[in-house]
ROVOSE-931856 format. One record per atom (N, C-alpha, C): residue number from 1; residue in one letter; atom name; x, z, y. Coordinates in Angstrom, 1 decimal. Layout:
// ROVOSE-931856
n: NUM&res: a&atom: CA&u: X&w: Z&v: Y
...
***
This chain:
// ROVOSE-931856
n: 1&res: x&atom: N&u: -59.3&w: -16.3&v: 17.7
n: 1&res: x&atom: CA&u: -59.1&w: -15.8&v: 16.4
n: 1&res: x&atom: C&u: -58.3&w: -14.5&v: 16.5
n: 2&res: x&atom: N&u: -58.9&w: -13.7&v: 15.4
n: 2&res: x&atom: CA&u: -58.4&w: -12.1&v: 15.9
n: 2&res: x&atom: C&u: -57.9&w: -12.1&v: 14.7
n: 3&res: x&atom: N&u: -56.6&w: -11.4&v: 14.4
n: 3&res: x&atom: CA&u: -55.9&w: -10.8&v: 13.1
n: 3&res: x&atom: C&u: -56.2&w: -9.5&v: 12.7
n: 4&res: x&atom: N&u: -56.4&w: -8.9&v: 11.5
n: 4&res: x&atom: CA&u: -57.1&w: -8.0&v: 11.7
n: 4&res: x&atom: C&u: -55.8&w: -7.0&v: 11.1
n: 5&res: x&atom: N&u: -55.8&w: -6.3&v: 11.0
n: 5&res: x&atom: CA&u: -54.3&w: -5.0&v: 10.6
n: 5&res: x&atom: C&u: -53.9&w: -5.3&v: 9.4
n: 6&res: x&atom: N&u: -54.4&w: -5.5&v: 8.2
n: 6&res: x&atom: CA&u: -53.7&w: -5.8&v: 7.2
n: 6&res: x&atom: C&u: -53.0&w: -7.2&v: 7.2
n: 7&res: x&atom: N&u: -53.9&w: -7.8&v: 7.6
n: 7&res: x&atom: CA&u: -53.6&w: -9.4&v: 8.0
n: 7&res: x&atom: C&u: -52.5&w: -9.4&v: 8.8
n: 8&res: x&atom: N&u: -52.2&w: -8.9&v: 9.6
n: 8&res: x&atom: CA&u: -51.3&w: -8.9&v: 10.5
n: 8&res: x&atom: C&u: -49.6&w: -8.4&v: 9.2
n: 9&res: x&atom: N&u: -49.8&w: -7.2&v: 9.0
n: 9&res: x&atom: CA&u: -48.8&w: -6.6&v: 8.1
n: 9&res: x&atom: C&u: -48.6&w: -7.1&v: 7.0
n: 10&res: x&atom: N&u: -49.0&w: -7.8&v: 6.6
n: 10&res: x&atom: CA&u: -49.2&w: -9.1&v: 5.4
n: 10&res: x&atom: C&u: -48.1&w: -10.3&v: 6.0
n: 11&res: x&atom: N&u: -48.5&w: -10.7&v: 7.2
n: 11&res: x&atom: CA&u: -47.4&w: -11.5&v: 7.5
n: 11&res: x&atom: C&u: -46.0&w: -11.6&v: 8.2
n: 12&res: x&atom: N&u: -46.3&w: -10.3&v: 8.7
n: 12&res: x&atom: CA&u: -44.9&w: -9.5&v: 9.5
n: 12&res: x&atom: C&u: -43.7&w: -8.8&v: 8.4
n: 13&res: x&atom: N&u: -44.5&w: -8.6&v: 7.2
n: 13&res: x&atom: CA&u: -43.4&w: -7.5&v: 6.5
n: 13&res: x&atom: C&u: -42.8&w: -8.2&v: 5.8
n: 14&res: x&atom: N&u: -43.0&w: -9.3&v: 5.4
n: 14&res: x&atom: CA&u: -41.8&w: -10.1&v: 4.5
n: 14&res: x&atom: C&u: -40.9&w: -10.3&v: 5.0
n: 15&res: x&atom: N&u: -40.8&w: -11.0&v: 6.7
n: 15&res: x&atom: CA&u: -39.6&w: -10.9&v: 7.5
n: 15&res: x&atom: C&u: -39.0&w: -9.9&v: 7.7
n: 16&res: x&atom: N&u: -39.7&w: -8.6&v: 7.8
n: 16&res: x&atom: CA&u: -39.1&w: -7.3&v: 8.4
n: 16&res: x&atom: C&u: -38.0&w: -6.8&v: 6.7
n: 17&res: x&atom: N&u: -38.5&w: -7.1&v: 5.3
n: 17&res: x&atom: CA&u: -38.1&w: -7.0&v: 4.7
n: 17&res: x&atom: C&u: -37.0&w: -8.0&v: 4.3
n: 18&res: x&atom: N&u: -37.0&w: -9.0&v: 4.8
n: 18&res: x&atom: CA&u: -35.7&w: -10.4&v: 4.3
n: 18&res: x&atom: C&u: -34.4&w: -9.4&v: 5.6
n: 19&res: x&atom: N&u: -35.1&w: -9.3&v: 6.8
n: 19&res: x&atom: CA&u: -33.8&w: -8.8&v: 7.3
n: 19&res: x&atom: C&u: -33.4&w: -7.5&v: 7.2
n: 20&res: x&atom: N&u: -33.7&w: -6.6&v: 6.7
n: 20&res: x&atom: CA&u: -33.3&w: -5.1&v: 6.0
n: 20&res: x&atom: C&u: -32.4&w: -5.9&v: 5.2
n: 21&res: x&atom: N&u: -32.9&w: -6.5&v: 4.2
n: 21&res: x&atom: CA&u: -31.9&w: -6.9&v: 2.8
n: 21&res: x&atom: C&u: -30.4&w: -7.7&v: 3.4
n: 22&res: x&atom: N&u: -31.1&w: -8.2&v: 4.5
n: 22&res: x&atom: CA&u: -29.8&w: -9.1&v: 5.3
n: 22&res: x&atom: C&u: -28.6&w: -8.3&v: 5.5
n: 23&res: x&atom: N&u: -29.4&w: -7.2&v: 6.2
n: 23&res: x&atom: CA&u: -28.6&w: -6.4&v: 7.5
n: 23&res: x&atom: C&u: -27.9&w: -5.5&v: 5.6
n: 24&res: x&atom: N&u: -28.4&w: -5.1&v: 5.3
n: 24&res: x&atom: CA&u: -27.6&w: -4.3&v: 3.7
n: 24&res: x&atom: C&u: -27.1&w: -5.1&v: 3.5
n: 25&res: x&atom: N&u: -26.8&w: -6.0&v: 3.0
n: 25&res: x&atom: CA&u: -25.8&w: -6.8&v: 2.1
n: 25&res: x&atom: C&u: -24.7&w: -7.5&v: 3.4
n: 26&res: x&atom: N&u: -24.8&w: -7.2&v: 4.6
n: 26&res: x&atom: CA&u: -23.6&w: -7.7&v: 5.4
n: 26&res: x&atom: C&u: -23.1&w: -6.3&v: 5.8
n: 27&res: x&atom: N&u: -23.9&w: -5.2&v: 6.5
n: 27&res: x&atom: CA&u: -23.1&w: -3.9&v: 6.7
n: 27&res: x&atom: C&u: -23.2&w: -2.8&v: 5.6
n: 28&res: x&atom: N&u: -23.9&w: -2.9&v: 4.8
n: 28&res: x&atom: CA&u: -24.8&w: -1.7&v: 3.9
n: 28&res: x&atom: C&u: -22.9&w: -1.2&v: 3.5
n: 29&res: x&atom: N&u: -23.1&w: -0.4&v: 3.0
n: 29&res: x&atom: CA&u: -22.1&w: 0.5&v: 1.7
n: 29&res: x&atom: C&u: -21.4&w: -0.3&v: 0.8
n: 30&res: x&atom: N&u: -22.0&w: -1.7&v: 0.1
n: 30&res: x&atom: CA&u: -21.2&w: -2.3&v: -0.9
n: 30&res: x&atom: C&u: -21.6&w: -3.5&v: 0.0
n: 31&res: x&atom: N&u: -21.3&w: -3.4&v: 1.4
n: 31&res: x&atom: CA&u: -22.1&w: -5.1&v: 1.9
n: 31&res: x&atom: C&u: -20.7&w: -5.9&v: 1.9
n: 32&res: x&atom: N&u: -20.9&w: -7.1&v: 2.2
n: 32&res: x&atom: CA&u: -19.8&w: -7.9&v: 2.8
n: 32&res: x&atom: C&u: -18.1&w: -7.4&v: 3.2
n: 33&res: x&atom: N&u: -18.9&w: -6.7&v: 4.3
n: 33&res: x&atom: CA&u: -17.5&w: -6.3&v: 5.2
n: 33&res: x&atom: C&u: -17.1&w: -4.9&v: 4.5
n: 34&res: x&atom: N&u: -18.0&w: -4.3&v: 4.0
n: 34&res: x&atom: CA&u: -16.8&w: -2.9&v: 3.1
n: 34&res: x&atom: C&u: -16.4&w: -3.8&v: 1.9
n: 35&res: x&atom: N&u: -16.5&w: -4.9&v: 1.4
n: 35&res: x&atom: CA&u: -15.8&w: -5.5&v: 0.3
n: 35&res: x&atom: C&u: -14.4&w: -5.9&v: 0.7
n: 36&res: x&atom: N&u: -14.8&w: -6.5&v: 2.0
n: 36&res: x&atom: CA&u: -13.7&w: -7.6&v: 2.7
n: 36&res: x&atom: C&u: -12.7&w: -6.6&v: 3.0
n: 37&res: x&atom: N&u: -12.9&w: -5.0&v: 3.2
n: 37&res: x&atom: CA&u: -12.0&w: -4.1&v: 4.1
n: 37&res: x&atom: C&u: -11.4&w: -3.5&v: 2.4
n: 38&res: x&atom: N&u: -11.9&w: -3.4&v: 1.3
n: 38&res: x&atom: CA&u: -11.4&w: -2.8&v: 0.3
n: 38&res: x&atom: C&u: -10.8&w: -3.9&v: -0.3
n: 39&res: x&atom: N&u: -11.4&w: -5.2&v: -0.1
n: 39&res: x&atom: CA&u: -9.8&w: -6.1&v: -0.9
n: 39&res: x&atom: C&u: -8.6&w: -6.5&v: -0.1
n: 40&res: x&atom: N&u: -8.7&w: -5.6&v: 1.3
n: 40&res: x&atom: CA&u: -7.5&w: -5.9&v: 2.1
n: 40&res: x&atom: C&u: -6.5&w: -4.5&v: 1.6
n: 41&res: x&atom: N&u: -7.5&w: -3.5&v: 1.6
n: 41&res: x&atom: CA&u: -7.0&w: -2.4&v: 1.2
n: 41&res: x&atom: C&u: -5.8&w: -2.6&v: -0.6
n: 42&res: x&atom: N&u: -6.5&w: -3.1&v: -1.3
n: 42&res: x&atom: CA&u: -6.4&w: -3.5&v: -2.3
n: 42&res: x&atom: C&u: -5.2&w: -4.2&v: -2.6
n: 43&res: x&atom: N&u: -4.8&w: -5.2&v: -1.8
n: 43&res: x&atom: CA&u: -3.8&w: -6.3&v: -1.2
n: 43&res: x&atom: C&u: -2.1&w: -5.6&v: -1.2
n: 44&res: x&atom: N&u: -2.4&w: -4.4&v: -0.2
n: 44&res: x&atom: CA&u: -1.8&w: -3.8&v: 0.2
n: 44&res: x&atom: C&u: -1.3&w: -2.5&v: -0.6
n: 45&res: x&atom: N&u: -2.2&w: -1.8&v: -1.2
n: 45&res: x&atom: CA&u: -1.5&w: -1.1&v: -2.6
n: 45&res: x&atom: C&u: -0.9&w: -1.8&v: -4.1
n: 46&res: x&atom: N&u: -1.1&w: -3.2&v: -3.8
n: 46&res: x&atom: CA&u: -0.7&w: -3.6&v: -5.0
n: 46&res: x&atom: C&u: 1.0&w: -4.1&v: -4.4
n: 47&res: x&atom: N&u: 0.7&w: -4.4&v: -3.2
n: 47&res: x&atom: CA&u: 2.2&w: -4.9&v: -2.5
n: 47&res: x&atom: C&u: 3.0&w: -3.2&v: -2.6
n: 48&res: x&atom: N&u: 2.9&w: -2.4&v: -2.4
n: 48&res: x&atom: CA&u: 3.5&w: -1.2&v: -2.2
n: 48&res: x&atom: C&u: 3.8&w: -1.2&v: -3.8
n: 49&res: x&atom: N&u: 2.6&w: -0.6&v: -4.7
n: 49&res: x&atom: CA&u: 2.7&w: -0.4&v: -5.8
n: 49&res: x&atom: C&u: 4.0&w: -1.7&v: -6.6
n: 50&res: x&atom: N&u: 4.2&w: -2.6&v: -6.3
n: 50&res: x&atom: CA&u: 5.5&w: -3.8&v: -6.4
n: 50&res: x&atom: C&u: 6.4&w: -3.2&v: -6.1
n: 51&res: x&atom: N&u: 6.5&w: -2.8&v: -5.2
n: 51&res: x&atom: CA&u: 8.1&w: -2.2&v: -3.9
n: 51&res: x&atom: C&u: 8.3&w: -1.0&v: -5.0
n: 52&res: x&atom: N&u: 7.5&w: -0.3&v: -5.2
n: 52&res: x&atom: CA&u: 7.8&w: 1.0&v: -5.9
n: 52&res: x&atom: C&u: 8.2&w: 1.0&v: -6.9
n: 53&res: x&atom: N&u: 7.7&w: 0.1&v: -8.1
n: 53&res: x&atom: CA&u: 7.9&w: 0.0&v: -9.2
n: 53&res: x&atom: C&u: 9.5&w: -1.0&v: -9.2
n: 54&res: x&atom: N&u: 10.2&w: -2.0&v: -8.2
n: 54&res: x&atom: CA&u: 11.3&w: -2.5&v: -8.2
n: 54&res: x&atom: C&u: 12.4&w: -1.2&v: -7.7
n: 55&res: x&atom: N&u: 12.1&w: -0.3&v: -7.0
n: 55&res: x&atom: CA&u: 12.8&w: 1.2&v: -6.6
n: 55&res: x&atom: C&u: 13.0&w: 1.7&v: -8.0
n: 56&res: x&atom: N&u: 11.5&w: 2.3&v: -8.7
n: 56&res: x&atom: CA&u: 12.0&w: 3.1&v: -10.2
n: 56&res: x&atom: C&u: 12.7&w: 1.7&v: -10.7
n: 57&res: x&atom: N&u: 13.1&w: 0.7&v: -11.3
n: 57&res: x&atom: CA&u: 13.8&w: 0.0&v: -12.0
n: 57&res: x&atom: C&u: 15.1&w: 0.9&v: -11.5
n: 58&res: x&atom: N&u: 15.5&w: 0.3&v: -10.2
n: 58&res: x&atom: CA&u: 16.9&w: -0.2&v: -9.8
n: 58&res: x&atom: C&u: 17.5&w: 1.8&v: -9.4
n: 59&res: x&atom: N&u: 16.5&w: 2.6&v: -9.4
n: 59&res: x&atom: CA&u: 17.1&w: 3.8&v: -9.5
n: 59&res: x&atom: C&u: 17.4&w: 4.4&v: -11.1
n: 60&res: x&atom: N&u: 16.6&w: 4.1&v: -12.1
n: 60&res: x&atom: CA&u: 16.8&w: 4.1&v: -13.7
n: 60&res: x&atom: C&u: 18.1&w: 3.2&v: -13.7
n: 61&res: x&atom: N&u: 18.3&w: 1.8&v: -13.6
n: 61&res: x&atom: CA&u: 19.8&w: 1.6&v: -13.5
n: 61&res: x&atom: C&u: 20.6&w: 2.2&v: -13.5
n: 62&res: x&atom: N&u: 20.8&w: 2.9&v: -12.1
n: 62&res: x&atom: CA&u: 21.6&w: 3.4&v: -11.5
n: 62&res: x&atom: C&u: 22.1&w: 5.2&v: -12.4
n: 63&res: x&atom: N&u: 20.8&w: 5.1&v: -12.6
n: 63&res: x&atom: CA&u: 21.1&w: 6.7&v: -13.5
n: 63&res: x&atom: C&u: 21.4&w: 6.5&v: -15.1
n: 64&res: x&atom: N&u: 21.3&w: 5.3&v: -15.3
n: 64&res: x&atom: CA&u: 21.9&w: 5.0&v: -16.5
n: 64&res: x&atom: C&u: 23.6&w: 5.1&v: -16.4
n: 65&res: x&atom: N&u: 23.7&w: 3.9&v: -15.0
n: 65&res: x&atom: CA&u: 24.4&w: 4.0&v: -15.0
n: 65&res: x&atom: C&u: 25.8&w: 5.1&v: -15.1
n: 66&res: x&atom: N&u: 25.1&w: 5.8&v: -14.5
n: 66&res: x&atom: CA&u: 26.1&w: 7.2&v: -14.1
n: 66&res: x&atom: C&u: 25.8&w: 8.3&v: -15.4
n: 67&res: x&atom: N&u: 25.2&w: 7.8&v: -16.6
n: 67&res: x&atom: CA&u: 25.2&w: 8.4&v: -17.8
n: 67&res: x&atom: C&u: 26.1&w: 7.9&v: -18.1
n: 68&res: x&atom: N&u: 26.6&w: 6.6&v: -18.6
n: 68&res: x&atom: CA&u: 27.2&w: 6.0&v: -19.2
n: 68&res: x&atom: C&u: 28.6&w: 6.1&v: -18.8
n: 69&res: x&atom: N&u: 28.8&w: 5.3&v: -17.7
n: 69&res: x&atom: CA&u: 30.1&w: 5.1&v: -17.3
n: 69&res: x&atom: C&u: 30.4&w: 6.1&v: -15.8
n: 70&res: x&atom: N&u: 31.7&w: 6.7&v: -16.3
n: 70&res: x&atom: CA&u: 32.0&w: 7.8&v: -15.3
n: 70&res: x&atom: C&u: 33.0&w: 7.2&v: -14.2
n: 71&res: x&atom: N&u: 33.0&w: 5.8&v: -14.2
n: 71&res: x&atom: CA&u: 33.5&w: 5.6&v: -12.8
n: 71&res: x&atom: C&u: 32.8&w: 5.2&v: -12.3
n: 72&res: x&atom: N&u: 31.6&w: 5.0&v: -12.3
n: 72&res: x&atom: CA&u: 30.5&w: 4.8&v: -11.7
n: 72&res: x&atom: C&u: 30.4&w: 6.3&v: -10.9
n: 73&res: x&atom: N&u: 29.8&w: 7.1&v: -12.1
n: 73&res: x&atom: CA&u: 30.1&w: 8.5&v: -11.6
n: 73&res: x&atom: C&u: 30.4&w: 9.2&v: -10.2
n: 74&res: x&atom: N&u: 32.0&w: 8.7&v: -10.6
n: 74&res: x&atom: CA&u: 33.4&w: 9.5&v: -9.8
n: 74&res: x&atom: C&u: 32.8&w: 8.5&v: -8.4
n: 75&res: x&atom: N&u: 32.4&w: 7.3&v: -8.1
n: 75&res: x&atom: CA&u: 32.2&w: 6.4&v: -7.2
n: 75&res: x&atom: C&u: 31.1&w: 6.9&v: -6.1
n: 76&res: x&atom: N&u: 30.2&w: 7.3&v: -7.2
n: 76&res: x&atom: CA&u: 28.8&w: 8.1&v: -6.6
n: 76&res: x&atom: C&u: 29.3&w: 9.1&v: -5.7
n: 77&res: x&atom: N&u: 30.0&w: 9.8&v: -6.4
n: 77&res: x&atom: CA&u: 30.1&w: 11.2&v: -5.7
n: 77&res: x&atom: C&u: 31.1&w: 11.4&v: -4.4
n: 78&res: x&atom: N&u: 32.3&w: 10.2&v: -5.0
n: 78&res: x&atom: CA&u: 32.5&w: 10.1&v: -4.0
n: 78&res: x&atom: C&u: 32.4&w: 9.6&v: -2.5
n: 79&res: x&atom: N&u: 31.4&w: 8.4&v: -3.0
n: 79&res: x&atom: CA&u: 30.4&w: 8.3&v: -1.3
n: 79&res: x&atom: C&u: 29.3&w: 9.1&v: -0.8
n: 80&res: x&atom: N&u: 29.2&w: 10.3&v: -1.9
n: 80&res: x&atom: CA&u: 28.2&w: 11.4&v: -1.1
n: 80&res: x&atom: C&u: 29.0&w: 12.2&v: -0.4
n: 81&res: x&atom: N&u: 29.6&w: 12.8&v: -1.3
n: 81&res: x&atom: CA&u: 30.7&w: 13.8&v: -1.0
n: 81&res: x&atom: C&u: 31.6&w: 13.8&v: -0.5
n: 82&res: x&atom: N&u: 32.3&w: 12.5&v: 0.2
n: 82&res: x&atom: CA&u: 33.5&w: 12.2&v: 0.9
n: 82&res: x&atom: C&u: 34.7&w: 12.8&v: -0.1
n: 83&res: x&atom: N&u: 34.4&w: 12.8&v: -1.7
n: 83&res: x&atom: CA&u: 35.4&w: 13.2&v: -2.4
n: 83&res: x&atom: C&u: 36.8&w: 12.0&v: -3.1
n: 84&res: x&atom: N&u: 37.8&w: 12.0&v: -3.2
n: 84&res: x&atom: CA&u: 38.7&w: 11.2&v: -3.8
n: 84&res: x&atom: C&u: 39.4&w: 11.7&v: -4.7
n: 85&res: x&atom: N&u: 39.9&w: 10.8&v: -5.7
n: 85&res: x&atom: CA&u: 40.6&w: 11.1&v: -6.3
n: 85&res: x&atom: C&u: 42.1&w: 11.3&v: -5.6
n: 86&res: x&atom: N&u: 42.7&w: 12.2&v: -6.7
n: 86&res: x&atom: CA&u: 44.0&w: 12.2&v: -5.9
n: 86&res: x&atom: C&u: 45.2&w: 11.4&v: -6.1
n: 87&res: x&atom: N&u: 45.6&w: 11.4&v: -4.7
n: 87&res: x&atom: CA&u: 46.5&w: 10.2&v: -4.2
n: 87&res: x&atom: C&u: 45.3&w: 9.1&v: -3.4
n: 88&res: x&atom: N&u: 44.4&w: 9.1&v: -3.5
n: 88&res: x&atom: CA&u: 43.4&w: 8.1&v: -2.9
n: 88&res: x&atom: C&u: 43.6&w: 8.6&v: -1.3
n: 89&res: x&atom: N&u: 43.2&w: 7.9&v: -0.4
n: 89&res: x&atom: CA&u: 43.0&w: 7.1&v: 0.8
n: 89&res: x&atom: C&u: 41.4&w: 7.5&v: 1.3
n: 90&res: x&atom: N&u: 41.3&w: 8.2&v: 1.9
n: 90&res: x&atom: CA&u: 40.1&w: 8.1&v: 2.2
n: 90&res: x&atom: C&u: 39.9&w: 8.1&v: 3.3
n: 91&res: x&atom: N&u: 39.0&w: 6.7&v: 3.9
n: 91&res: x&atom: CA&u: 38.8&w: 5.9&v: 5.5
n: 91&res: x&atom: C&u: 37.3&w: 6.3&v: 6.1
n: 92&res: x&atom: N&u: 37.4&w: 7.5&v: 6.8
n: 92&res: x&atom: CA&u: 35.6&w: 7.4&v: 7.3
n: 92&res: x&atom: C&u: 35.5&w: 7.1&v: 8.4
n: 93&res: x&atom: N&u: 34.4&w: 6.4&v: 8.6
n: 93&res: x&atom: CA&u: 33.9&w: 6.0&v: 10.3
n: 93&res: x&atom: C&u: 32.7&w: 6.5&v: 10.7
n: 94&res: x&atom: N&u: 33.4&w: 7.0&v: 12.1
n: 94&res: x&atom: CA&u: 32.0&w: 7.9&v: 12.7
n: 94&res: x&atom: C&u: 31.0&w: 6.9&v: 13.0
n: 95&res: x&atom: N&u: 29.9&w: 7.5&v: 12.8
n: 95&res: x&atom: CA&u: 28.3&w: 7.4&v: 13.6
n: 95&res: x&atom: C&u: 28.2&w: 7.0&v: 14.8
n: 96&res: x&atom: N&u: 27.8&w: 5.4&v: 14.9
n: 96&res: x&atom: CA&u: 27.8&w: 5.0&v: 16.7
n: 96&res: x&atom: C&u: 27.4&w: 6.0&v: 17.7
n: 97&res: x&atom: N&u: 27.7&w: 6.7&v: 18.5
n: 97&res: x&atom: CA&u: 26.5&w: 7.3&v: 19.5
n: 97&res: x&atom: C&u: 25.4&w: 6.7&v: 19.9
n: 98&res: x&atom: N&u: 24.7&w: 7.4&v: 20.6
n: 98&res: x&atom: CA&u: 23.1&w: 6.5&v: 21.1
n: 98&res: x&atom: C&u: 23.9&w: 6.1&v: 22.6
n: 99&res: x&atom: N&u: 24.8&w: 6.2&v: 23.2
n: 99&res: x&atom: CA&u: 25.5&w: 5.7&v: 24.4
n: 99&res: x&atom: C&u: 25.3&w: 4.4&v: 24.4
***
């Protein structure tokens, strides 16, 4: 029994077409694994986007705070600036070496 050309591509192309649609939907552009790699992605900006948004709170605090109350203020500046008030005590400790 001989298959003749159409006959033949009549029954070969539906397979050839089920695994095209396979092979798309596991590697294609929106397949599987670019989903799986953008909800990992996803995962991960939302964890950051968390961290960031607890940073602006607790820096807004902070800058409230030093609107408000000026010994907060004087406190700030003084741990930037190694500044004290006078009569104050000021104790600094050097920087370990890398030794």
């Amino acid at each position: 029994m001989r298959f003749s050309s159409p006959r033949l591509l009549l029954s070969v192309l539906p397979a050839l077409l089920l695994v095209a649609v396979a092979t798309s939907v596991t590697w294609g552009d929106n397949g599987l694994l670019q989903r799986h790699q953008l909800d990992a992605q996803l995962q991960t900006s939302q964890s950051e986007l968390v961290r960031l948004e607890r940073d602006n709170e607790r820096i807004l605090r902070e800058i409230k705070a030093m609107e408000n109350d000026p010994v907060v203020l004087e406190r700030i500046v003084a741990d930037e600036l190694g500044w004290g008030t006078e009569g104050a005590t000021l104790v600094r400790f050097a920087e370990p070496s890398g030794e």
